[in-house]
C-alpha positions in Angstrom: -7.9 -43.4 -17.4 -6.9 -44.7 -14.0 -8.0 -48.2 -12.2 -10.3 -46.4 -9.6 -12.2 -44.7 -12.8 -12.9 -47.8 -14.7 -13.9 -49.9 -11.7 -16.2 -47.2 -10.6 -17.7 -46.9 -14.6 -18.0 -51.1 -14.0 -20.0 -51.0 -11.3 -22.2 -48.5 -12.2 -23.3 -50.2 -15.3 -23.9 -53.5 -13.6 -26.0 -51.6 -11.5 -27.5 -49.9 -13.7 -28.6 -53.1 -15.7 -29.8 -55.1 -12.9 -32.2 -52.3 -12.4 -33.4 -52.3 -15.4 -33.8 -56.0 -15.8 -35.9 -56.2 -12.2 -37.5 -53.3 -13.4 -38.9 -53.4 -16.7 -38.1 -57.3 -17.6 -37.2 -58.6 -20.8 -40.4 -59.9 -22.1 -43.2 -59.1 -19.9 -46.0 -61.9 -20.4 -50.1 -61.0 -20.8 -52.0 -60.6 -17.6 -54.6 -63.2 -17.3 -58.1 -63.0 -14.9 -57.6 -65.9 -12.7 -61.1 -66.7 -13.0 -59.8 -67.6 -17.0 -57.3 -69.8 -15.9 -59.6 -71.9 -13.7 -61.9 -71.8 -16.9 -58.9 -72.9 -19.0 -57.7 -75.5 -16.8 -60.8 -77.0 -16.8 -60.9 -77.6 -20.6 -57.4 -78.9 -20.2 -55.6 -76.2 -22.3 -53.4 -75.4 -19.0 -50.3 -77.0 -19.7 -48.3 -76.0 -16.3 -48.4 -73.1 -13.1 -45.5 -71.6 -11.6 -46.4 -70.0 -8.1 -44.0 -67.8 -5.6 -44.3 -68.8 -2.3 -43.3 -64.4 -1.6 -47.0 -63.8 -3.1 -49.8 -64.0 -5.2 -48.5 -64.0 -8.6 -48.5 -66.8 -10.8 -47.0 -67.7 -14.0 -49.7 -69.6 -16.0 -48.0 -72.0 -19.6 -50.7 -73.0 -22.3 -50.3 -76.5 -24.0 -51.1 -74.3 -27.4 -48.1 -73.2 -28.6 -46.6 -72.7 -24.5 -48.5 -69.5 -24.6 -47.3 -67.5 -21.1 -49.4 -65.5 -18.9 -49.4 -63.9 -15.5 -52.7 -64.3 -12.9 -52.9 -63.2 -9.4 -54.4 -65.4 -7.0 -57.1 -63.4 -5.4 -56.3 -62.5 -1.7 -57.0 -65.0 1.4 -58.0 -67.8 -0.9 -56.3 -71.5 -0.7 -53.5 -72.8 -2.3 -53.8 -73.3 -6.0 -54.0 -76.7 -6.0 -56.8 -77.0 -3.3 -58.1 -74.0 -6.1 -57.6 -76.4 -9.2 -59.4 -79.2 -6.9 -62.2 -77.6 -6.0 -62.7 -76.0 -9.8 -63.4 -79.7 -10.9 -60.5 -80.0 -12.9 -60.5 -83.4 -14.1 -57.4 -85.6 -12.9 -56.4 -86.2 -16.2 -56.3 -82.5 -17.7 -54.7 -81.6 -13.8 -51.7 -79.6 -15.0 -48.3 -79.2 -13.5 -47.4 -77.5 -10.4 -44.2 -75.6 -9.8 -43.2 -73.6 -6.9 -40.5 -70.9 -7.3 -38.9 -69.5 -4.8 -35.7 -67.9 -5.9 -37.4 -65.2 -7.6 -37.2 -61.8 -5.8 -39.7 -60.2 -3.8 -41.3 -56.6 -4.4 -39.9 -54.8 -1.1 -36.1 -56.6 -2.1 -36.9 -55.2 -5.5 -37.9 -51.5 -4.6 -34.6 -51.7 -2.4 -32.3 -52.4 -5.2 -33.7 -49.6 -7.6 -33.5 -47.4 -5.0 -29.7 -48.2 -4.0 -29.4 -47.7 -8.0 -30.9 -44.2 -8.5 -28.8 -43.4 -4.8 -25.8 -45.3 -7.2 -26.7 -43.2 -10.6 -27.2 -39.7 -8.7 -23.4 -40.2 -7.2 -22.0 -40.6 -9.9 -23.5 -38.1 -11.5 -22.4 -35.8 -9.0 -18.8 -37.3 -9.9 -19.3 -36.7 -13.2 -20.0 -33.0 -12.7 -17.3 -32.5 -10.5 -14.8 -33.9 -12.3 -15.5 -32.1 -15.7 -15.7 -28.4 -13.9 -12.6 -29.0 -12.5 -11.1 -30.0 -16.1 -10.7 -33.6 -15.2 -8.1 -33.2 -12.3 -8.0 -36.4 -10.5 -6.5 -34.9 -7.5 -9.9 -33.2 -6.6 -11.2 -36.3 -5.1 -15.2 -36.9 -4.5 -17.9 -34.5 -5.9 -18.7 -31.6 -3.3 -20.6 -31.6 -0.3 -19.7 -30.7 3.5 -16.3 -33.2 3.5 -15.3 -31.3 0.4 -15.6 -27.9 2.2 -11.7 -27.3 2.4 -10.4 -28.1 -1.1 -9.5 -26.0 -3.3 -12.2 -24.5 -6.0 -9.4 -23.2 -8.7 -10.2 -24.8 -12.0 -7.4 -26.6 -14.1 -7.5 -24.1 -17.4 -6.0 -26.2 -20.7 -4.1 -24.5 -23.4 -7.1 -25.3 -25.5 -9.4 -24.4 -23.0 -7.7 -21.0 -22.6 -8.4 -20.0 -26.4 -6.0 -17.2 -26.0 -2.5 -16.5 -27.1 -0.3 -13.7 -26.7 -1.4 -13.2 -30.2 -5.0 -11.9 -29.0 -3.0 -9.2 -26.6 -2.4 -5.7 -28.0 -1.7 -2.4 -26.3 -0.1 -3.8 -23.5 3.8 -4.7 -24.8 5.7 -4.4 -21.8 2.4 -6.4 -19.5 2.9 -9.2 -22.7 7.2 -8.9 -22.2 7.3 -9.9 -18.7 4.7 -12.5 -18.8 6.3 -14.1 -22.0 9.2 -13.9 -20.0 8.0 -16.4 -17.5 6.4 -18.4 -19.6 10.1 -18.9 -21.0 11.4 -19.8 -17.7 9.0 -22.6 -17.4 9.8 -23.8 -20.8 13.6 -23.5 -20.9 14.6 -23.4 -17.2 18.1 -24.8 -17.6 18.8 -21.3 -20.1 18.1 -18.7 -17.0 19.5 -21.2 -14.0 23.2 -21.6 -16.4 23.6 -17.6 -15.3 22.3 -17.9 -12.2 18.9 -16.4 -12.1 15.9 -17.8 -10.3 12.2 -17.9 -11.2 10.2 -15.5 -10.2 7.9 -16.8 -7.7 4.7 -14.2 -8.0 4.1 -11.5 -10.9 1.0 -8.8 -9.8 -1.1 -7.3 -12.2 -1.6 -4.3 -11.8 -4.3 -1.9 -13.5 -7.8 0.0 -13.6 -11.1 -1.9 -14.8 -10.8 -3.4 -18.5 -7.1 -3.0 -19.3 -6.0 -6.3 -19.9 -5.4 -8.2 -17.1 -6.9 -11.4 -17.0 -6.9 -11.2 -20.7 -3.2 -11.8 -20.1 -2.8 -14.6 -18.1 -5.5 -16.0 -20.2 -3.1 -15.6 -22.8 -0.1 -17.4 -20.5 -2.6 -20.4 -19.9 -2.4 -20.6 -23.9 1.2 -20.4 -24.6 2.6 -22.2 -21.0 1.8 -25.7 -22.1 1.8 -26.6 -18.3 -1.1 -26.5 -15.6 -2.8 -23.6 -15.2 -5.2 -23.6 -12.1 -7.6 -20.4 -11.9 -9.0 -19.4 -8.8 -10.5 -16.0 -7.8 -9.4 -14.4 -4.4 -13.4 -14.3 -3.0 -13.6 -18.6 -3.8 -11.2 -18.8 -0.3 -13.3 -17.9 2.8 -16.6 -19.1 3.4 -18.9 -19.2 6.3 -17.4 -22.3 7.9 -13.9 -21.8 10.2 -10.8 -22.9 8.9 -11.6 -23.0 5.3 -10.1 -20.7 3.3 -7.0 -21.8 5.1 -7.5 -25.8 4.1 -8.6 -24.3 0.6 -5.0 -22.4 0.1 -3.0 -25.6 1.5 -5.1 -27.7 -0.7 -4.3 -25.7 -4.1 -0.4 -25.5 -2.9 -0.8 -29.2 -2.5 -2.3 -29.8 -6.0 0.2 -27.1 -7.3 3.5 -29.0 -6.2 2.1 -32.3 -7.9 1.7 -30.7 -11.2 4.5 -29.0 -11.0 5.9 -27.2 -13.2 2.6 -24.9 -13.4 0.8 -21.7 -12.5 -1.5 -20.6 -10.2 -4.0 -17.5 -11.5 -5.5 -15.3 -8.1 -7.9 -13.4 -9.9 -8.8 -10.2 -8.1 -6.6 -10.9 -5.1 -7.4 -7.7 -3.1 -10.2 -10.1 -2.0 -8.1 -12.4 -0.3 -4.9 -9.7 0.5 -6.2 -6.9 2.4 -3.9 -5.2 5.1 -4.9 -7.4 8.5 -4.8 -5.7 11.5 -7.7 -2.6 12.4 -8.8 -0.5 9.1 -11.4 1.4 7.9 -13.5 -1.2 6.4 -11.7 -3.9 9.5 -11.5 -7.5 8.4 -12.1 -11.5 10.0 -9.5 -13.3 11.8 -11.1 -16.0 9.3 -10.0 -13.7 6.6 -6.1 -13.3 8.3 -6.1 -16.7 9.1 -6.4 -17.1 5.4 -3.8 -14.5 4.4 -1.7 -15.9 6.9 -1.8 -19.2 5.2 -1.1 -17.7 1.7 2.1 -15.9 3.1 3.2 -19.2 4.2 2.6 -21.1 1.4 4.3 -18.6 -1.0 7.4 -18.1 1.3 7.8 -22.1 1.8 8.9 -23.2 -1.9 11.7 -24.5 -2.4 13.9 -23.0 -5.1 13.0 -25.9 -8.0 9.5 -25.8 -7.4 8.7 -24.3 -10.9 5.8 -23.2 -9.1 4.6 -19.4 -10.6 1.6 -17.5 -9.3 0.1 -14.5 -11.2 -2.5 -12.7 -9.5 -4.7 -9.3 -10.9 -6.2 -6.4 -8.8 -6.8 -2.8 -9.3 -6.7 -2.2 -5.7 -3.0 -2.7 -5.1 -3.6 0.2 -2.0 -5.5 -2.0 0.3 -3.1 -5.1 -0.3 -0.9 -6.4 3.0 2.7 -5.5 2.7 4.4 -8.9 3.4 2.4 -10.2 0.6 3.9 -7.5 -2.0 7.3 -8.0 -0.9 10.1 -9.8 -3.2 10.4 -13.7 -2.6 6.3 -13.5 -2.8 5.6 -11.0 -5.7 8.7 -10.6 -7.3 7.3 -8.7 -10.1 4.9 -5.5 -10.6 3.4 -4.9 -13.4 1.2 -2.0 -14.2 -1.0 -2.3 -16.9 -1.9 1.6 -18.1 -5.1 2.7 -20.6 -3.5 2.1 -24.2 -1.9 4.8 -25.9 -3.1 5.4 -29.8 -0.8 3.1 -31.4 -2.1 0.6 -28.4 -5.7 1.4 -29.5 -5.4 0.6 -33.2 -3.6 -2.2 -32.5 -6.5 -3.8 -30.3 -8.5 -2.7 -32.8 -7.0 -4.5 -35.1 -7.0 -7.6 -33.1 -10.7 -7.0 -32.5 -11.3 -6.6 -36.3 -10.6 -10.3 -37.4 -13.7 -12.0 -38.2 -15.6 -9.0 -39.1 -16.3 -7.5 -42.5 -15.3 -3.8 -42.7 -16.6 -1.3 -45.9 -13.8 0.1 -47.5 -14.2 3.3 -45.9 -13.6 2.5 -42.6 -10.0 3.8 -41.3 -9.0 2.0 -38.2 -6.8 4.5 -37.3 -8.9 7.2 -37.7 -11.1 5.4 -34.8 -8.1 4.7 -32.3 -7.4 8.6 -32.5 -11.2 9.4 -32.1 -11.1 6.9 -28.6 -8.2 8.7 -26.2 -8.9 7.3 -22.7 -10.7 3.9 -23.6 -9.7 0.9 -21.9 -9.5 -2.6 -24.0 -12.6 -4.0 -22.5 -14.1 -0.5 -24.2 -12.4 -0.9 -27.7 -14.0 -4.4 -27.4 -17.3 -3.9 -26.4 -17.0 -0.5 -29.5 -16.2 -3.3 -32.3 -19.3 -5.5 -30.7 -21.6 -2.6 -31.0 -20.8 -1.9 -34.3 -21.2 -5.2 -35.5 -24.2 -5.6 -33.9 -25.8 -2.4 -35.9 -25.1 -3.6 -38.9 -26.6 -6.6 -38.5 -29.9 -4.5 -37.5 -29.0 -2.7 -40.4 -29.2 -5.4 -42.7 -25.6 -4.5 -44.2 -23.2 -6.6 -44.9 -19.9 -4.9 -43.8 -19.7 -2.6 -40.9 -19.4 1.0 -42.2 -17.8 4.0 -40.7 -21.3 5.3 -39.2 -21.7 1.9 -37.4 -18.7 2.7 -35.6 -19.1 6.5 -35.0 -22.1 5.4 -33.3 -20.7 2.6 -31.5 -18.4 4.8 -30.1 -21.4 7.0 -28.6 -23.1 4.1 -27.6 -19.9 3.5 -25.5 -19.3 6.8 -24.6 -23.0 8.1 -23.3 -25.3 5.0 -24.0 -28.0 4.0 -26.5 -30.4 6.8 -28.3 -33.4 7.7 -26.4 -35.7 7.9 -29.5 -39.0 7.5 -27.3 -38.4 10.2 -25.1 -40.9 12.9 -25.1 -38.8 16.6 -25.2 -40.6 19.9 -25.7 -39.5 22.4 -28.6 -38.1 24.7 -25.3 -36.0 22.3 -24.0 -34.8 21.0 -27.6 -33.7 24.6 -28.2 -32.0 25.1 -24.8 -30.0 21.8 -24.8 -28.5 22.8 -28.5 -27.6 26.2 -27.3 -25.9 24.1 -24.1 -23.6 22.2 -26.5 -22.8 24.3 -29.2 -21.9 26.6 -25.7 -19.4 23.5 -25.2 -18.4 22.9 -29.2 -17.2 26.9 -29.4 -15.4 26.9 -26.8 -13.3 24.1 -27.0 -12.7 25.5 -30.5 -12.1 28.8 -29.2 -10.1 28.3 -25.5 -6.8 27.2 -27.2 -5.9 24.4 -25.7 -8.9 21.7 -26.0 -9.3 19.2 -28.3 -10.8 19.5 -31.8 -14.7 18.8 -31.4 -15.8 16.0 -32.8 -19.7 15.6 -32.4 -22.6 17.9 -31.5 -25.6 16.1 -31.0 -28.8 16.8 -29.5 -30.6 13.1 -29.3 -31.0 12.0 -25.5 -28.5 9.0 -24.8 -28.6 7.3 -21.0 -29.1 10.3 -18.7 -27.9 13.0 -21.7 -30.2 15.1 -22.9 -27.2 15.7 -25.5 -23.8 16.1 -25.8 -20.6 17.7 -27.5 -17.6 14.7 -28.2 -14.0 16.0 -28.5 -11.2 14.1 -29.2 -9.1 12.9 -32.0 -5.8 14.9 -30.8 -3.1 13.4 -28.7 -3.4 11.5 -25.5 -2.0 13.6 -22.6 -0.7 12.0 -19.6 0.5 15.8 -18.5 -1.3 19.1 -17.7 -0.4 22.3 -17.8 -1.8 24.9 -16.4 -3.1 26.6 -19.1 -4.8 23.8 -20.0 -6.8 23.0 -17.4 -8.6 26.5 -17.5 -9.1 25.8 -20.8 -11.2 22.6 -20.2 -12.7 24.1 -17.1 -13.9 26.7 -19.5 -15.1 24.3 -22.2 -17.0 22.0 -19.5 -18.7 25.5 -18.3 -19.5 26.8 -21.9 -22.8 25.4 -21.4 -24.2 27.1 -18.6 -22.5 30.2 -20.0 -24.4 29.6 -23.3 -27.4 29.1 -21.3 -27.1 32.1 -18.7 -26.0 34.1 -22.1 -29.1 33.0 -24.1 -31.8 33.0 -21.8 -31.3 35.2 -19.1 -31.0 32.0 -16.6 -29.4 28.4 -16.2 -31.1 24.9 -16.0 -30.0 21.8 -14.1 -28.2 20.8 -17.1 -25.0 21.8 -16.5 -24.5 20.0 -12.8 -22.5 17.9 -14.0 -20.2 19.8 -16.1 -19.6 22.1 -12.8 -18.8 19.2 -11.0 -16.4 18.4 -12.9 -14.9 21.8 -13.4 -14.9 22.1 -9.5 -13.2 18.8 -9.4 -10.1 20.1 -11.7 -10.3 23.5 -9.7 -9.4 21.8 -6.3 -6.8 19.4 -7.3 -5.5 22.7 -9.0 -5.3 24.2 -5.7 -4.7 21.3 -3.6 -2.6 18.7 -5.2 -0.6 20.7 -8.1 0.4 23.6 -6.4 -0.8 26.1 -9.6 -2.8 28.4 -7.0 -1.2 31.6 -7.0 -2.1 31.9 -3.6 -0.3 28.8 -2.1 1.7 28.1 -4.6 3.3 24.5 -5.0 1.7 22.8 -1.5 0.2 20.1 -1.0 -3.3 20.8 1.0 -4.7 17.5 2.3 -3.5 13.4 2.9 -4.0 11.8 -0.9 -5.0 8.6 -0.4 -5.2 7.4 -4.3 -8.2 6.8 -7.2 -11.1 5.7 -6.4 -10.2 2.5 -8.8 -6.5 2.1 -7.9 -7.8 2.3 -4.0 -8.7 5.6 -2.0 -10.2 8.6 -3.6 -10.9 10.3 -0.6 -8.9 13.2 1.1 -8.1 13.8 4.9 -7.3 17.7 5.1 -3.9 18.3 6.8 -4.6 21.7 7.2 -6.4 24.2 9.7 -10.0 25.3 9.4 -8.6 28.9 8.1 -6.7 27.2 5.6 -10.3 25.3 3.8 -11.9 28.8 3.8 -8.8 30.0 2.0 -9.0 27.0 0.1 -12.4 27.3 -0.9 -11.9 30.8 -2.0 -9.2 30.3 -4.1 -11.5 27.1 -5.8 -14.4 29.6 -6.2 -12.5 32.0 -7.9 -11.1 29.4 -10.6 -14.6 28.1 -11.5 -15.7 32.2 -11.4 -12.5 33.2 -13.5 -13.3 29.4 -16.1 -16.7 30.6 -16.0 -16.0 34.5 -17.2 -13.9 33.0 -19.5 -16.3 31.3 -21.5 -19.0 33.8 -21.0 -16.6 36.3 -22.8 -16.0 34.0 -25.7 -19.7 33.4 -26.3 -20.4 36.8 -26.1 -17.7 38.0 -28.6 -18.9 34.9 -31.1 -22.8 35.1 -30.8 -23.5 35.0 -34.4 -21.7 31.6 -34.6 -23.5 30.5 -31.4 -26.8 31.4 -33.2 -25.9 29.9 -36.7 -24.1 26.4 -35.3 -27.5 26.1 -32.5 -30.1 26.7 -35.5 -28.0 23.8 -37.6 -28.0 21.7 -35.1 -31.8 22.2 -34.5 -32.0 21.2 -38.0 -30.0 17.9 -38.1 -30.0 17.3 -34.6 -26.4 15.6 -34.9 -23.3 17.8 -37.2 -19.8 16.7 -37.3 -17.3 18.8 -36.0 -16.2 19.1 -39.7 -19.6 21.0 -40.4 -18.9 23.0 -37.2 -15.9 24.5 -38.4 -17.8 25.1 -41.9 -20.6 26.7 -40.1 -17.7 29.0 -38.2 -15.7 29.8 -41.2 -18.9 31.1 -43.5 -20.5 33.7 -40.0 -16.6 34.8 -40.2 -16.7 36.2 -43.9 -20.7 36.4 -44.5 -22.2 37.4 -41.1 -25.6 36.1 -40.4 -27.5 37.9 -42.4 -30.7 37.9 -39.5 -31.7 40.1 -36.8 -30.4 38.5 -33.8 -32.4 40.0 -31.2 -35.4 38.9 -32.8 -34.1 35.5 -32.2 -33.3 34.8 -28.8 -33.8 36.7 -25.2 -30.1 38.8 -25.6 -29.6 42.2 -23.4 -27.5 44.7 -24.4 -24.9 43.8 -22.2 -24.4 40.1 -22.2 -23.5 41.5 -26.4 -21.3 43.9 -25.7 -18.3 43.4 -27.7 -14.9 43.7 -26.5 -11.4 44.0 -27.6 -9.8 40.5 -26.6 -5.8 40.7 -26.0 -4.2 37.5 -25.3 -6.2 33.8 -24.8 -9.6 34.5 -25.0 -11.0 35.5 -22.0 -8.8 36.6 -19.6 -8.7 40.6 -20.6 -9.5 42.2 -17.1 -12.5 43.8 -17.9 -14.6 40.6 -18.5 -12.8 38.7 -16.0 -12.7 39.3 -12.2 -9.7 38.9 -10.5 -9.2 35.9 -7.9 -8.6 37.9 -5.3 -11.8 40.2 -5.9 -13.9 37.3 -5.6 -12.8 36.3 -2.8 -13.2 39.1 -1.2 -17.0 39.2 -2.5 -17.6 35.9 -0.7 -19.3 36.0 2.6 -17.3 34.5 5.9 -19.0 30.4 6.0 -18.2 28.7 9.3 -15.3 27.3 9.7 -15.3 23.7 8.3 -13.8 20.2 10.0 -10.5 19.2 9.5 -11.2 16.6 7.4 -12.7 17.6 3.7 -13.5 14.9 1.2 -12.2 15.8 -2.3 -11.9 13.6 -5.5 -8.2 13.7 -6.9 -7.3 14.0 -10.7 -4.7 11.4 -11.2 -3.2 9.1 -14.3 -7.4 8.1 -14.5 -9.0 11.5 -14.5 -6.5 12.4 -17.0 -7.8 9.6 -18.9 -11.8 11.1 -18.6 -10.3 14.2 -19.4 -9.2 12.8 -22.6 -12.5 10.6 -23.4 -15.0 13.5 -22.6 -18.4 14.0 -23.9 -20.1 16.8 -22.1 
């Protein structure tokens, strides 16, 4: 502990205790009524008075056993010994009279406690200060206006950290580079003996809940040198000027600690392109970037000085700041693949009692597309349940419903829903479940289930088969046609659609325009690009400028109407052909409310070789058409009779006026492959 530390500490206690002793006093005598002590004085028991020439109080010593009291003289009456005199105290029992005047008065008293609280309160601020900032003596005085322009990162210990690159899964090449510079700080003289340098900036790249500050909470652990945390939105403030003192002053603390690392969490906040934009920016804001730029580009080369910064916006960052010599390093930090997944969940599973049952694995492959944060927040859940459960080890169902929990929300038990829409939502997802088992392409269905969850009135999980970062053609359709097999099922069923299926054509329009306008698999236009990409809505962007005429979008939304049309005939066929299954899987589900795919496929298997047994037109609203059978040839769905052509439904579409040249579109990119693969419709 420094000099200045322990003098301050001093002072305050000395402080502190005067305060005390002027306040309280160590042994505060008995009040006595003065007229008592006249009284006493005249029977000679008064052995001696002690007055105070600052006021009225008097200290009043008994000849029996020097018994102490305190009197007050009442106000705008002589001095005491006129007092004694005219009391008729006899000479001879007169006792002594002191007069004290180096006691303290009351308004020098009230001034000293109140310079002590003033004293007490600073240093508590001090104290505060001090410990947020992990005990960094270059932060100087607690807060306030002066302290404006200094830095707010926070000095992060390796025990404060509590992470190692032991707690990181699913992200091996992230973990590689970062280890890697973690071993240039350690063993510097081992890289500089070939020549290389130190990388002066490494940028974290990666959607919501991958990893990323997971990671350089994991390089505060295993660095064993200063690690200063800062966020990019702590920098600019109301006042002028201070986001620019705030980056000299961490640079300044930086080089003193040196070798040691500075973490930018969610630097877009701080980085964005200057100049005019959509969305502008402050010259407050520049002046800040500007400062940055500087401070980064001015290192010299033995500095040992690393910064690490995190953003899933790396679109809207300024170029000079991305270039090499600031951020040397780009590290993308992807979704993790299935071995990535078990392995997190593996990490995640220490601590927590598992039945025997439970198959880790068997979880990673039924959680394509979740992000670490998810496979986090999935183990939580489950543990959580069975602790409502009253079990003792989390079982396989804790988890299946975990993952639903994660996937759609919590069960809506409460909710009030009629017999008619119970029935319609069951036919809506076992519309879903058979084709995705039927389309060819789609993953195996994993879950019907009819029980509301968030804004679900139900919903069909599939999964469990491998994660795609690639689409073909083919299968597209085939998931266009399994997110439209429940408004087929409906329109099949009951003569007419609900609002349930908005969002699954939403989503099936989605896939039918970045079919047509960023993958070139419309037969139409072939491989062209139609409209300016401008990235995911995470990653930055997700909106499209059209770079094409006003012709050209009523082509274009043609040639999307006729996919959705073609996805939607597609499913309508399949349903039709397999409306005994429909009928036997719906009236199951009724039943149990939730089957496994498992009993799906059992359900499927038995209508194959037994039939139904029933009169199906006594069941549901079914026309004679919408059961036609028909011979299939080829996938499901796409013999001609069932199936309009593109081009005929085009032609069946009324002229619209001609729209703007700019269309708004969302794009399916590396992230929409990833909903694609965790889907629950």
């Amino acid at each position: 502990m420094s000099k200045k530390i322990l003098a301050i500490g001093a002072a305050l206690v000395i402080v502190v205790l005067v305060a005390i002793y002027f306040l309280t006093g160590a042994n505060t005598p008995e009040k006595l009524a003065f007229s008592d002590v006249l009284t006493k004085a005249r029977a000679g028991e008064v052995k001696s008075i002690t007055t105070n020439s600052n006021n009225r109080n008097i200290i009043v010593v008994l000849n029996k056993d020097n018994q102490t009291f305190t009197s007050t003289i009442p106000a705008g009456r002589q001095k005491i010994d006129d007092m004694l005199a005219n009391a008729g105290v006899p000479d001879d029992k007169y006792p002594d009279v002191e007069n004290d005047t180096g006691g303290m008065s009351d308004p020098l008293r009230n001034f000293v406690l109140m310079v002590a609280v003033m004293v007490l309160f600073l240093g508590f601020l001090y104290w505060r200060r001090r410990r947020r900032n992990g005990g960094d003596s270059n932060n100087d005085f607690a807060g306030g206006p002066f302290s404006m322009g200094r830095s707010q990162a926070r000095l992060i210990t390796p025990q404060k950290a509590g992470v190692t690159f032991e707690d990181v899964a699913g992200a091996d090449e992230a973990k590689q580079e970062l280890q890697e510079v973690v071993e240039f700080l350690k063993r510097p003289d081992k890289f500089a003996a070939l020549g290389a340098r130190i990388p002066k900036g490494v940028l974290l790249v990666g959607s919501p809940g991958t990893g990323k500050t997971l990671i350089a909470k994991a390089v505060a652990g295993e660095a064993n040198v200063p690690f200063l945390s800062v966020s990019g939105s702590e920098f600019v403030e109301m006042y002028v000027g201070v986001g620019a003192s705030r980056v000299r002053n961490l640079f300044a603390r930086a080089k003193k600690m040196a070798p040691c690392i500075i973490f930018i969490d969610e630097v877009d906040a701080l980085g964005r392109k200057r100049g005019a934009r959509a969305g502008g920016g402050t010259d407050e804001r520049e002046q800040t970037l500007n400062q940055m730029l500087v401070e980064m580009d001015g290192f010299d080369s033995n500095t040992n000085i690393i910064i690490i910064a995190a953003t899933n916006r790396p679109d809207v960052l300024d170029a000079a700041l991305l270039r090499p010599g600031r951020f040397d390093r780009q590290v993308t930090i992807d979704n993790p693949d299935y071995k990535g997944r078990a392995a997190i969940l593996s990490v995640h599973a220490k601590g927590k009692p598992f039945a025997p049952e439970v198959d880790l694995d068997r979880i990673a492959r039924q959680t394509p597309g979740f992000s670490g944060a998810d496979l986090m927040n999935l183990c939580n859940e489950a543990a959580i349940l069975t602790a409502r459960r009253n079990k003792k080890a989390i079982g396989l169902s804790e988890l299946e419903e975990a993952i639903d929990r994660v996937l759609a929300g919590p069960e809506r038990k409460s909710r009030i829903v009629s017999e008619k829409e119970r029935v319609t939502v069951a036919y809506h997802e076992v519309g879903h479940a058979l084709v995705a088992k039927l389309a060819g392409t789609v993953d195996p269905v994993q879950k019907i289930s009819i029980i509301s969850r968030g804004r679900m009135g139900g919903y069909t999980r599939i999964g469990a088969g491998e994660d795609r970062t690639l689409w073909t053609k083919t299968q597209l359709e085939d998931f266009m046609a399994f997110a439209l097999g429940g408004a087929a099922a409906e329109e099949l069923t009951f003569g007419e659609v609900t609002t349930g299926p908005s969002d699954d054509i939403n989503k099936a329009t989605e896939i039918a325009r970045a079919m047509v306008c960023d993958y070139g698999m419309s037969e139409k236009f072939g491989p062209l690009a139609l409209g300016s990409k401008q990235g995911n809505e995470f990653l930055g962007g997700g909106q499209r400028s059209g770079n094409y005429s006003g012709n050209y979008a009523y082509l274009i939304d043609r040639e999307i109407h006729a996919l959705v049309q073609k996805a939607l005939g597609r499913a309508k066929q399949i349903l039709t052909r397999y409306n005994l299954h429909l009928i036997a899987i719906a009236t199951a589900v009724l039943e149990k409310e939730v089957i496994s795919g498992d009993e799906m496929d059992e359900i499927f298997d038995r209508v194959e070789k037994e039939g139904m047994g029933v009169n199906m037109f006594a069941l549901r609203p079914f026309t004679g058409d919408q059961l036609g059978l028909r011979p299939v040839t080829g996938r499901l769905g796409e013999d001609h009779e069932t199936v309009v052509a593109a081009e005929e439904i085009g032609d069946s579409i009324s002229e619209p006026s001609l729209p703007s040249s700019t269309v708004a579109s969302h794009i399916l990119d590396q992230d929409e492959t990833d909903d694609l693969n965790r889907t629950a419709v």
